[in-house]
C-alpha positions in Angstrom: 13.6 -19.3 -3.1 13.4 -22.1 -0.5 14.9 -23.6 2.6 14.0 -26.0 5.2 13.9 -26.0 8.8 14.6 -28.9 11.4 6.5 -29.9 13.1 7.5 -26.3 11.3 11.5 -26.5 11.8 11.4 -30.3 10.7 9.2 -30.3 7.7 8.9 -26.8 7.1 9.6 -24.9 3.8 10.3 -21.2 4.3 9.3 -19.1 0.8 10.7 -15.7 0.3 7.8 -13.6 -1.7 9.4 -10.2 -2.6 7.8 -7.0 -4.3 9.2 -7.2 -6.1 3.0 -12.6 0.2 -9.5 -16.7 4.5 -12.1 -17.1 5.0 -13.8 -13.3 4.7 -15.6 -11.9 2.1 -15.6 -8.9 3.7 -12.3 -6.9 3.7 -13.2 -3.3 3.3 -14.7 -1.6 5.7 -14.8 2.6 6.8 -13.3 4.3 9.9 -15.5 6.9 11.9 -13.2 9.3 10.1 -14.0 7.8 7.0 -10.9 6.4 5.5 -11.0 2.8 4.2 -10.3 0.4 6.6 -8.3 -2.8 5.1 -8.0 -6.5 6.8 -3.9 -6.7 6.1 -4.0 -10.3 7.1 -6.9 -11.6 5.7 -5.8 -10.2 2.5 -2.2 -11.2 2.6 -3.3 -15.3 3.1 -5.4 -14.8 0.5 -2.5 -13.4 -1.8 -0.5 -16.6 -0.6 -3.0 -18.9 -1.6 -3.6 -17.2 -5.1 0.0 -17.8 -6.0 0.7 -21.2 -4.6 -2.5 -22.9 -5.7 -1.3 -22.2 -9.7 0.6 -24.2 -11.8 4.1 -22.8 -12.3 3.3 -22.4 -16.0 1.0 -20.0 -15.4 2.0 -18.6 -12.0 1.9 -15.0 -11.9 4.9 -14.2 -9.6 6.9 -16.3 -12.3 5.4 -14.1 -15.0 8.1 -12.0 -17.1 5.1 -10.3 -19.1 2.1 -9.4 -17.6 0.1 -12.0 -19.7 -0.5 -14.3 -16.3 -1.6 -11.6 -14.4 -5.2 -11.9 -14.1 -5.3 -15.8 -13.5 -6.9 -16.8 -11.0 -7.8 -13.8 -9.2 -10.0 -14.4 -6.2 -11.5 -11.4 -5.8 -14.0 -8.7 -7.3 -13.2 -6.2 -5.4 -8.9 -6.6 -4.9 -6.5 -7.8 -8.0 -3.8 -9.1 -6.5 -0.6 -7.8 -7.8 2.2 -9.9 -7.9 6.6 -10.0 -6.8 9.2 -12.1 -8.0 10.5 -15.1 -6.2 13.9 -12.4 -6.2 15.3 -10.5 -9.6 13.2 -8.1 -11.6 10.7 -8.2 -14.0 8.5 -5.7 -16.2 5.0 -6.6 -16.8 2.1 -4.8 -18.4 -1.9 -5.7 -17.8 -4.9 -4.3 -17.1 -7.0 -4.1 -14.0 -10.6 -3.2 -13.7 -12.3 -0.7 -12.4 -13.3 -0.4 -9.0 -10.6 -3.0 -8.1 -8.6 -2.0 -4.9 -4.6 -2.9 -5.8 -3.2 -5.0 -3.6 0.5 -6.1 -3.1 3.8 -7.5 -1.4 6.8 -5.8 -0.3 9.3 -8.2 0.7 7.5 -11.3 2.8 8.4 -14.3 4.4 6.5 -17.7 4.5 7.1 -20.3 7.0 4.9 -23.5 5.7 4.6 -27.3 7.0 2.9 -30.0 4.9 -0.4 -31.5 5.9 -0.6 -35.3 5.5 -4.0 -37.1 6.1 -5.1 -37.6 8.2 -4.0 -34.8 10.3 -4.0 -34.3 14.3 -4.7 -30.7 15.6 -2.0 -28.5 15.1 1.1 -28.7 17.3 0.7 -25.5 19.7 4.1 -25.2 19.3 4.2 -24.6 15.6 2.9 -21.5 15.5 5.6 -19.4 17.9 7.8 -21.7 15.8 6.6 -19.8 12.5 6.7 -16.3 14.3 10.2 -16.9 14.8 11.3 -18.2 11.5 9.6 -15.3 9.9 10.5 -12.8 11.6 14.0 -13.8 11.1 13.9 -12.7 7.9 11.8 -9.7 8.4 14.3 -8.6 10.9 16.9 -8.6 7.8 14.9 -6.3 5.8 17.1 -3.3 4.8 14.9 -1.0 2.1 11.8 -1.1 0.6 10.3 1.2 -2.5 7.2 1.8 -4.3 6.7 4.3 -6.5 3.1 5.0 -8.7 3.4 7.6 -11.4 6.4 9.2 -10.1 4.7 9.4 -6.3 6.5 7.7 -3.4 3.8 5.3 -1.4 6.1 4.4 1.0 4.5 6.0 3.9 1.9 4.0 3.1 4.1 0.2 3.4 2.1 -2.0 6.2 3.8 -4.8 8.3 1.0 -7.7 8.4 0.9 -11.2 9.9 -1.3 -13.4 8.2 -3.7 -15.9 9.9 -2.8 -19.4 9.8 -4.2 -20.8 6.4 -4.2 -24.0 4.4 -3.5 -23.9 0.6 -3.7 -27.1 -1.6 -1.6 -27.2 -4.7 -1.3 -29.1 -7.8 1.2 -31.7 -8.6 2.7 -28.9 -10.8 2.9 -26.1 -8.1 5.6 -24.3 -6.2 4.4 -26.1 -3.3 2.5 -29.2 -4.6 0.1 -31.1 -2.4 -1.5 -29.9 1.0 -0.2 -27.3 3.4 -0.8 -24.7 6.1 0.9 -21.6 5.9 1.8 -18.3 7.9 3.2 -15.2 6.5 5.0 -12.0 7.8 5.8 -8.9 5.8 5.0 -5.8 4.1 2.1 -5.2 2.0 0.6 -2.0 0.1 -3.3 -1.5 -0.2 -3.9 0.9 -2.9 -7.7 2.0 -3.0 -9.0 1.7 -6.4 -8.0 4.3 -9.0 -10.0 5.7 -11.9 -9.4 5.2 -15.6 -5.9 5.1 -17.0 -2.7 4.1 -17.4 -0.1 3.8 -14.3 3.4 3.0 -13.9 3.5 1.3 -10.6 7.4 0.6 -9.6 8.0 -1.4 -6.4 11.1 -3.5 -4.9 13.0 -4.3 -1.4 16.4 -5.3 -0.6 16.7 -7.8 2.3 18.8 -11.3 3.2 20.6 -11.2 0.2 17.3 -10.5 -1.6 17.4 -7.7 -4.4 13.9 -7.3 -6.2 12.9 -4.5 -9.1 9.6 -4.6 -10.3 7.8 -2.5 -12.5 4.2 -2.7 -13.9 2.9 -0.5 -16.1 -0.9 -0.8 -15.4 -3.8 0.1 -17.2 -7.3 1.1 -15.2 -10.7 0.2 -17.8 
């Protein structure tokens, strides 16, 4: 889901990421108290740049199955779980173990393509992207998640993303060279042990209705 903006307003593509989203290797990290401590942002570019750097045939927030849920995962220590561009899906896969679950509520992208070569970035773009994303967060109505029955709501966190740049193929959502900022709500699930999970998940927002559920298997 797509629309464009009169750099970010001119030649910017918004992208609507629902539950259906750098340069760290280090995400996880412990409190004094001892509870995990999660980079929200970091995470939630990367989880951008997972799904727009695939081809749409094998794009997991296109998948209706489950069977294009592992590609391309970035990460040894998070699988990235992933929405719908709006609608629902079922999927089933499995996830290994000592993998953190990571995933969207409903988020907002506000993107603007990169020719080269490329000047520094317009100061202005930035506020520019705040604005336009938060626009659509402001519309947010409801959001759900369920895992075996259990409500993880309480658990939803709001994230901004840092500025990142994605490059896609000719085949992608977003084909060719971009940077990106993203807004929305994300869910860090630490990783669980050995089994099989239902995990249920979707928002309502902007006209946006998503249902997702997963039925997840831990090995």
């Amino acid at each position: 889901m797509k629309s464009r903006y009169p750099a970010w307003q001119k030649s910017t593509v918004c992208l609507v990421i629902a539950v259906t989203t750098l340069f760290v290797s280090l995400t996880v990290a412990f409190a004094t108290d001892g509870r995990p401590y999660v980079n929200y942002g970091q995470l939630s570019a990367e989880w951008w740049e997972w799904i727009l750097e695939q081809s749409l045939t094998s794009n997991p927030n296109l998948d209706a199955t489950g069977a294009d849920a592992g590609n391309g995962q970035p990460r040894d220590d998070v699988f990235f779980i992933a929405g719908t561009f709006g609608g629902s899906a079922n999927r089933a896969f499995t996830v290994p173990t000592e993998s953190a679950l990571f995933l969207p509520l409903l988020n907002n992208l506000a993107a603007v393509p990169l020719p080269a070569p490329r000047p520094k970035p317009d100061v202005n773009q930035v506020p520019q992207a705040r604005e336009i994303n938060g626009s659509f967060i402001a519309g947010v109505t409801e959001l759900h998640v369920m895992l075996n029955g259990q409500s993880l709501v309480d658990s939803i966190v709001r994230a901004e993303s840092p500025v990142f740049k994605f490059i896609a193929p000719d085949d992608a959502i977003l084909p060719g060279t971009w940077r990106g900022l993203s807004d929305g709500y994300w869910l860090y699930i630490p990783p669980l042990p050995p089994g099989t999970y239902v995990l249920n998940f979707g928002g309502t927002g902007n006209g946006l209705s998503v249902e997702v559920t997963d039925t997840i298997t831990v090995q």
